[in-house]
MARGUMI-753913 format. One record per residue: residue in three letters; x, y, z of N, C-alpha, C in turn. Coordinates in pm, 1 decimal, m for minus. Example, Ala and Ser with C-alpha at 12.3 -4.5 7.8 and 13.67 -1.06 7.14 Angstrom:
2
  residuo    n_east   n_north      n_up   ca_east  ca_north     ca_up    c_east   c_north      c_up
      ALA    1319.0    m569.0     780.0    1230.0    m450.0     780.0    1320.0    m330.0     780.0
      SER    1285.0    m225.0     708.0    1367.0    m106.0     714.0    1290.0       3.0     787.0
This chain:
48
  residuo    n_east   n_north      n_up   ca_east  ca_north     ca_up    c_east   c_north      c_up
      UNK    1384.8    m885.4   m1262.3    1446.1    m774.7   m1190.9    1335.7    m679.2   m1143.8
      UNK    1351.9    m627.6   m1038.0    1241.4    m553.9    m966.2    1249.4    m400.1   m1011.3
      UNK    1112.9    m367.3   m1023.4    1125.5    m217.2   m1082.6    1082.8    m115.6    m966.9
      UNK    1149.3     m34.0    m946.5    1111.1      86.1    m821.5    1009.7     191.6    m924.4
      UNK     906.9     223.6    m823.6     803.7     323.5    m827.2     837.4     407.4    m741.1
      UNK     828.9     582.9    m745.1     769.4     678.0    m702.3     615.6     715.8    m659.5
      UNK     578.1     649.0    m479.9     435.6     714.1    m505.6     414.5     877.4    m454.7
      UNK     369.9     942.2    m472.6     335.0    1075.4    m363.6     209.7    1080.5    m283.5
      UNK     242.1    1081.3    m202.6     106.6    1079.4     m67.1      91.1    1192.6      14.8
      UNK     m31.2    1249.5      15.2     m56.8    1355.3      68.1     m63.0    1322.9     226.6
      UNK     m90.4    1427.9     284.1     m83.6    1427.4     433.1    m165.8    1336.6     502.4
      UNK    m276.0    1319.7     450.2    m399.9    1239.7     490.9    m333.9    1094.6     490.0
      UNK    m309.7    1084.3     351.8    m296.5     890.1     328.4    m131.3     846.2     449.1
      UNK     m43.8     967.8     420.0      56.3     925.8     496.1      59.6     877.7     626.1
      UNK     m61.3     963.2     704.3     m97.9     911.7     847.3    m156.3     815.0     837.5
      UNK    m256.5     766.1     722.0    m321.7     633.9     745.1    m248.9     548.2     728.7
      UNK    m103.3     552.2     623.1     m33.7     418.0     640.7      45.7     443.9     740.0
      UNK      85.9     513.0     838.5     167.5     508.7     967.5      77.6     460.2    1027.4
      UNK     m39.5     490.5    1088.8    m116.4     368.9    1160.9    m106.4     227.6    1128.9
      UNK    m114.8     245.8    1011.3    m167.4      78.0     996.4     m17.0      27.4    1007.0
      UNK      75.7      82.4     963.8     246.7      20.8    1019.4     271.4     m12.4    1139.4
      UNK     224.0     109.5    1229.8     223.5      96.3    1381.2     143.5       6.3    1449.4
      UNK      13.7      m8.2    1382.7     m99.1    m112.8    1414.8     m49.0    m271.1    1447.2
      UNK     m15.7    m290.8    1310.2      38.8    m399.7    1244.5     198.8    m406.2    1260.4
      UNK     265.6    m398.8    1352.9     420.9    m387.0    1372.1     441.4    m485.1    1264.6
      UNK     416.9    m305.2    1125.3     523.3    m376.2    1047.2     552.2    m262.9     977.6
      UNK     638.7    m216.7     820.1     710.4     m86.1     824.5     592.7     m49.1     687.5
      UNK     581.5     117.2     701.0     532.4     161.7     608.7     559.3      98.3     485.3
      UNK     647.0      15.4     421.2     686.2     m10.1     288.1     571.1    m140.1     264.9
      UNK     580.1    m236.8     417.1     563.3    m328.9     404.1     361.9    m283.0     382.7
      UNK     330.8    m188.4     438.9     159.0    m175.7     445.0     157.2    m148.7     292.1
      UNK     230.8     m51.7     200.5     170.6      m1.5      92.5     251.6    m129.3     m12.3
      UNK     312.3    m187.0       5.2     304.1    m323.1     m49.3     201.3    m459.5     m63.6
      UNK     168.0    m434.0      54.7      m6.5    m510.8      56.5     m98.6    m403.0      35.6
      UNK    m111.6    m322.8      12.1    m217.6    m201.1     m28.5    m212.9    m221.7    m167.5
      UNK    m105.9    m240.2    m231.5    m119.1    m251.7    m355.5    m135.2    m371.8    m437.7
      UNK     m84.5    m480.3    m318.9    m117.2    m627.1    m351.7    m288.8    m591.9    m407.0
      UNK    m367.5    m592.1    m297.4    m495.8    m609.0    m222.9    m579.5    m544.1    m315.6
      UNK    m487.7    m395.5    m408.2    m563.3    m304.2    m474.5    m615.2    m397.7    m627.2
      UNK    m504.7    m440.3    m670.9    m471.6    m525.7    m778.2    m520.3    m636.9    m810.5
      UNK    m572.5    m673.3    m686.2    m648.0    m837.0    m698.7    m748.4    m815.1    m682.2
      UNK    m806.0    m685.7    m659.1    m974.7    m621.9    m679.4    m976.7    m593.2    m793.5
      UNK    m892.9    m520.7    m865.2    m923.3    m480.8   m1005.4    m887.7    m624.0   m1073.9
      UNK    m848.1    m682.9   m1075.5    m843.6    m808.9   m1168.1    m963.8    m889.7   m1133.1
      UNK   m1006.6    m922.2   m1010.5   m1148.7    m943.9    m975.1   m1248.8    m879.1   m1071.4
      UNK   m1256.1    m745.1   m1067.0   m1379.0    m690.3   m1111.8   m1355.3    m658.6   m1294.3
      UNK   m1232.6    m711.9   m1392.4   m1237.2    m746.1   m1491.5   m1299.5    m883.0   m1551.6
      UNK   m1328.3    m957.0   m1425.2   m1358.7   m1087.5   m1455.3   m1474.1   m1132.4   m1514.2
């Protein structure tokens, strides 16, 4: 079963993931879903 998170994003990061949504026609949920993929498989990388 899928668990929902609360993130808070300041003004800065919010415009950077509207670009990259708009960039990438695809929806803000979908960028900070691979942002966090991408974040996660660096830190498990650099435990290695």
């Amino acid at each position: 079963m899928p668990t929902r998170y609360t993130v808070v994003c300041d003004d800065d990061q919010v415009r950077a993931i509207s670009r990259l949504a708009h960039r990438y026609g695809i929806t803000e949920e979908e960028v900070l879903e691979q942002l966090l993929d991408l974040g996660l498989e660096a830190a498990e990388e650099s435990t290695v």
